[in-house]
C-alpha positions as CSV (number, residue, x, y, z in Angstrom):
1,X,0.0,0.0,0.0
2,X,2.7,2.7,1.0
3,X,4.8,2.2,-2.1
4,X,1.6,2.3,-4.5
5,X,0.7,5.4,-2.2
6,X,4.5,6.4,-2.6
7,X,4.2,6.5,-6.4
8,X,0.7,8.5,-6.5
9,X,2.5,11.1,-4.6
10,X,5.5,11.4,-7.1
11,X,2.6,11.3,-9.6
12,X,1.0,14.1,-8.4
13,X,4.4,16.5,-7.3
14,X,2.8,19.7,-9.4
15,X,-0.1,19.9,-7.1
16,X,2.3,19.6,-4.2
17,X,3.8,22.9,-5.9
18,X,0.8,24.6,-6.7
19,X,0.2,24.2,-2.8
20,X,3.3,25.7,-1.9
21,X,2.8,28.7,-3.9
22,X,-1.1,29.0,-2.4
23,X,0.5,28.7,1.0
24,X,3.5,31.5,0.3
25,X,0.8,33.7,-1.4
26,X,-1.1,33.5,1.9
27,X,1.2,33.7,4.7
28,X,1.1,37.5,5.2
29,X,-1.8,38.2,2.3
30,X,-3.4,41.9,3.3
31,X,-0.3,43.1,5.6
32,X,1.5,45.9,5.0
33,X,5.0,44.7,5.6
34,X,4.0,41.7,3.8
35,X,7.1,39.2,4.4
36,X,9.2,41.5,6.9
37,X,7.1,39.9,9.4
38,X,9.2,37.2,9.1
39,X,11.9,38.9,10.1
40,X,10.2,41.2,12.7
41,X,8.4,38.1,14.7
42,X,12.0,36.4,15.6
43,X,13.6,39.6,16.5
44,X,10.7,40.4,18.9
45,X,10.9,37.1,20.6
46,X,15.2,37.1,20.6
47,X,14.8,40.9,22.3
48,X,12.7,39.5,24.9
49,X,14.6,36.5,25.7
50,X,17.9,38.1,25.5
51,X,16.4,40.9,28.1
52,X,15.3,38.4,30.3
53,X,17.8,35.8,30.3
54,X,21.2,37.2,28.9
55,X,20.6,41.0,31.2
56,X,18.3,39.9,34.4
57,X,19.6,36.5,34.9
58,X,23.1,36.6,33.3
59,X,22.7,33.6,31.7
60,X,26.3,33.0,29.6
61,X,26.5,30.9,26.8
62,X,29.4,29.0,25.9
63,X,32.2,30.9,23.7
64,X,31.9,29.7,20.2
65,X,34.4,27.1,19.2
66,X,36.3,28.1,17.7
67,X,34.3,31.1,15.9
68,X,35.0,33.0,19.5
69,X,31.5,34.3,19.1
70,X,29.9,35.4,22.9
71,X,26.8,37.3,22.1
72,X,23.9,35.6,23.7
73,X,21.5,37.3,20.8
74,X,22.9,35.1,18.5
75,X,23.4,32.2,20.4
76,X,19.7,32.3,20.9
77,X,18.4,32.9,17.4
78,X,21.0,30.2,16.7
79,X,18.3,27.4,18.2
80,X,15.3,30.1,18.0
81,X,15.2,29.8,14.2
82,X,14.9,25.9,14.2
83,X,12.2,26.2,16.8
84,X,10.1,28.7,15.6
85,X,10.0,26.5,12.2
86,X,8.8,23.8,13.8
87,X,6.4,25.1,15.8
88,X,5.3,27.0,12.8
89,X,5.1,23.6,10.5
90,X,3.5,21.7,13.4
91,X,0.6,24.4,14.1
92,X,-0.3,24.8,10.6
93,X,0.1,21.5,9.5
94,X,-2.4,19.8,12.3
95,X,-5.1,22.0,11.6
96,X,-4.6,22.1,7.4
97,X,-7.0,18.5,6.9
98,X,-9.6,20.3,9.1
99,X,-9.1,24.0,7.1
100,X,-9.2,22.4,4.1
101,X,-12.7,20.5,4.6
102,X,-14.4,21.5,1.8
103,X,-11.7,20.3,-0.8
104,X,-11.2,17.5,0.8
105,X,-14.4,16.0,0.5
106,X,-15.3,17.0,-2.9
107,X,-12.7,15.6,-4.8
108,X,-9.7,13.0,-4.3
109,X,-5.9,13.6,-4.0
110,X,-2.7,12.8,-1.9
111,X,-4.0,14.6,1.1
112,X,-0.3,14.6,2.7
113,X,0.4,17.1,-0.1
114,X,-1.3,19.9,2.4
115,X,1.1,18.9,5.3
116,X,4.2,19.5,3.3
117,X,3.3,22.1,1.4
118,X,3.2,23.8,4.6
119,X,6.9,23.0,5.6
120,X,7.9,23.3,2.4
121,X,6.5,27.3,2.1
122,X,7.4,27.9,5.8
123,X,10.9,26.8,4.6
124,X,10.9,28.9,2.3
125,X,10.6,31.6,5.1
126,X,12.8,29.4,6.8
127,X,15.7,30.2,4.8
128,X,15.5,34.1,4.4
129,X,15.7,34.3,8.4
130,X,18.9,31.8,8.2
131,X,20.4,34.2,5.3
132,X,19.8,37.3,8.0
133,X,21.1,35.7,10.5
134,X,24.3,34.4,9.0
135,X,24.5,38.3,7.3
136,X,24.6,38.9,11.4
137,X,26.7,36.0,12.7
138,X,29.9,37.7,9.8
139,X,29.4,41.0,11.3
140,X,30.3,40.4,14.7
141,X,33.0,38.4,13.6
142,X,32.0,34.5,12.9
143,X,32.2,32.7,9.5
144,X,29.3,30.7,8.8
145,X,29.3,31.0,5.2
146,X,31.3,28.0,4.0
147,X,29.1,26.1,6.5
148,X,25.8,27.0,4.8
149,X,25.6,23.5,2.5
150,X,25.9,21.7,5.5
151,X,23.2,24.2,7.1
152,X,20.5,23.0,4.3
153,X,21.0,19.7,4.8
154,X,20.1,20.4,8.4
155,X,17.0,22.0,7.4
156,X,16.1,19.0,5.3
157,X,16.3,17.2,8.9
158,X,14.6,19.5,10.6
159,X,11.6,19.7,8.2
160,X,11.5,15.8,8.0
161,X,11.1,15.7,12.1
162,X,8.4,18.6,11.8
163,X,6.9,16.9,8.9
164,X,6.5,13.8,10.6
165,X,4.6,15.4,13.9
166,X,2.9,17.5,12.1
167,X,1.5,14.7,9.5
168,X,0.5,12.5,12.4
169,X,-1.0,15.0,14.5
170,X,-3.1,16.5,11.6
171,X,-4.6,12.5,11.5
172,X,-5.4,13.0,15.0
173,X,-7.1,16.3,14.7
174,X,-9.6,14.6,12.2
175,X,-10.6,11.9,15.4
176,X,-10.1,14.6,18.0
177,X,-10.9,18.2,16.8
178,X,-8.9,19.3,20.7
179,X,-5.9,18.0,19.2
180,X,-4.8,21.4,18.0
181,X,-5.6,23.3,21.4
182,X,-3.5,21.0,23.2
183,X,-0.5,21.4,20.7
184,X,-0.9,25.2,21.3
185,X,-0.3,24.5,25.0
186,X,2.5,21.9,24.6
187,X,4.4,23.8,22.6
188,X,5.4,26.6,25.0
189,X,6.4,23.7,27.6
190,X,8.4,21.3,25.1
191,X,10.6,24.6,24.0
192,X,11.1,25.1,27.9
193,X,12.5,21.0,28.1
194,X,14.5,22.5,24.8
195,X,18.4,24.1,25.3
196,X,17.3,27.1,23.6
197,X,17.1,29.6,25.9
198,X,19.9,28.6,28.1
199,X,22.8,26.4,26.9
200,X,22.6,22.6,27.7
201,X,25.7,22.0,30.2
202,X,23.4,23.9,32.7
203,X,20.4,21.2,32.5
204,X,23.0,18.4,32.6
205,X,24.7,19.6,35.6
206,X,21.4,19.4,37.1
207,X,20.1,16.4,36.1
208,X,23.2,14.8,37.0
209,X,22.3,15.7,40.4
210,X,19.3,13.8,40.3
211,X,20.3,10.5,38.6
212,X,21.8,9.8,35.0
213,X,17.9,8.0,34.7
214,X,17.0,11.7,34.6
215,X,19.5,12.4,32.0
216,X,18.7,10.2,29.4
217,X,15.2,11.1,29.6
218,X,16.1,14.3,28.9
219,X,18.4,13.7,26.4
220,X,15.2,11.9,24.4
221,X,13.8,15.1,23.1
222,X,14.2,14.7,18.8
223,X,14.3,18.3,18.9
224,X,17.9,18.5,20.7
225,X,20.3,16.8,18.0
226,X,18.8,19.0,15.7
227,X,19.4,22.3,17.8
228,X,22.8,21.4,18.8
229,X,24.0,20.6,15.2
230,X,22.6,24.0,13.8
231,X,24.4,25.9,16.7
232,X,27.6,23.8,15.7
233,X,27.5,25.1,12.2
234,X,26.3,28.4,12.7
235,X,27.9,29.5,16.2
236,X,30.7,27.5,16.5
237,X,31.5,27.0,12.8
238,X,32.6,23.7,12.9
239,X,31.5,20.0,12.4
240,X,28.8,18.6,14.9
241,X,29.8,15.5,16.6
242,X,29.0,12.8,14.6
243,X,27.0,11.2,17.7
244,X,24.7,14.2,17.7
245,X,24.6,14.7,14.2
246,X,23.8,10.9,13.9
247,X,21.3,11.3,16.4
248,X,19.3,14.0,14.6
249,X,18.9,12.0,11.5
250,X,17.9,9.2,13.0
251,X,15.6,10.7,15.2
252,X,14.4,13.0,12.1
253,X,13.8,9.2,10.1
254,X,11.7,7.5,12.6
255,X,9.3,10.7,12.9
256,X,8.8,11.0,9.8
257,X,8.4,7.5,8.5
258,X,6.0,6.8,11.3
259,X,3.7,10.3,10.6
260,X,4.1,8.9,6.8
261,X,3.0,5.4,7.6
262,X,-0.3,7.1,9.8
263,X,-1.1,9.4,6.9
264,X,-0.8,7.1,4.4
265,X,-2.6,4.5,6.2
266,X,-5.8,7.4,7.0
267,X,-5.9,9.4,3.5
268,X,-8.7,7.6,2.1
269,X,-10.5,7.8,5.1
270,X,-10.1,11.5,5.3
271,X,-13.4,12.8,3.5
272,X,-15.5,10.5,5.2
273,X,-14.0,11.5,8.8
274,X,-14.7,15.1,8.0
């Protein structure tokens, strides 16, 4: 069933394009800044993070190794970037079966082409914010540029773990229409069990303290590989380790093959459901 569903999808890859375009069309349709907001939304939330944790609590990141880069601001935005991609693929991509109702039930197509045409347009996005960003990283002195290939191919990870959620929790929001309420809440906390904010040493001196048990639970989070390895490149300018970087794709994999597996396995079912 999955390869036969495999091959309708590669069959129909121009509508997956046509929805991308739909969904980049739409994003900030009727602003006035239009796609500044982009830009303007991750600022807002670095200033206020970098108020609160980098001047009130004097949180210090590590020195960048070995860019020498020690500006919290960009440390931050560093792990933000990722984060606010996947939050943003996630949130749109579990309510997009429920949205898109009306099309759904009238005619028949690949319905997982509305999940990733939303990570495919909000990478889109993606990318102008990591352009900015590295522009930022070369003026204060680090050199992310030759490190950009290896940055995309980090993105491809990243959008194949939000992908994955976001497929199987768009399946769920069919069956359970609070599925999407509860992600808005779960969200906020999963970013707080996330080393964005602070650096990661900090949570592993304290777990420590509690038991390695507590550790390795922690160190379960599919988002954390894929933090560290974008900080690597784009703070420290240098390789990940190849356990982390390992550990990002292969947490990446299984989320995504298991929301592809629950999608494929519900499409047909879709109009009925809704």
């Amino acid at each position: 069933m999955t390869a036969g569903y495999a091959r309708e999808l590669l069959a129909t890859r121009e509508l997956l394009a046509m929805l991308v375009m739909r969904e980049v069309r739409g994003q900030y349709r009727r602003t006035v800044l239009g796609q500044l907001w982009s830009i303007i939304n991750p600022l807002a939330t670095m200033l206020v993070y970098t108020v609160v944790f980098a001047v009130i609590f004097r949180t210090r990141p590590p020195v960048g190794d070995p860019s020498g880069l020690d500006v919290y601001a960009l440390w931050l935005m560093c792990g933000l970037l990722p984060w606010l991609y996947l939050t943003r693929v996630v949130t749109g991509g579990v309510s997009t079966l429920t949205a898109n109702a009306p099309l759904i039930t009238k005619v028949y197509f690949p319905r997982i082409h509305l999940v990733l045409a939303v990570a495919v347009s909000t990478a889109i996005t993606f990318g102008v914010e990591l352009l900015v960003l590295s522009a930022a990283l070369w003026a204060f002195g680090g050199f992310p540029l030759p490190w950009l290939p290896l940055v995309a191919l980090a993105v491809v990870v990243l959008a194949m773990l939000a992908s994955g959620l976001a497929l199987m929790l768009s399946v769920l929001n069919v069956f359970f229409r609070d599925t999407e309420h509860f992600v808005a809440v779960l969200l906020p906390m999963w970013m707080l069990l996330t080393p964005i904010i602070y650096p990661v040493q900090l949570v592993e001196q304290a777990l420590r303290s509690i038991g390695e048990w507590a550790l390795v639970l922690y160190q379960l989070n599919p988002v954390l590989p894929v933090i560290e390895v974008f900080r690597a490149l784009l703070y420290d300018n240098r390789l990940p380790d190849a356990a982390t970087a390992l550990a990002a794709i292969a947490s990446a994999s299984i989320v995504f093959v298991l929301g592809y597996l629950v999608f494929a396995r519900a499409d047909r079912r879709l109009a009925e459901l809704l």
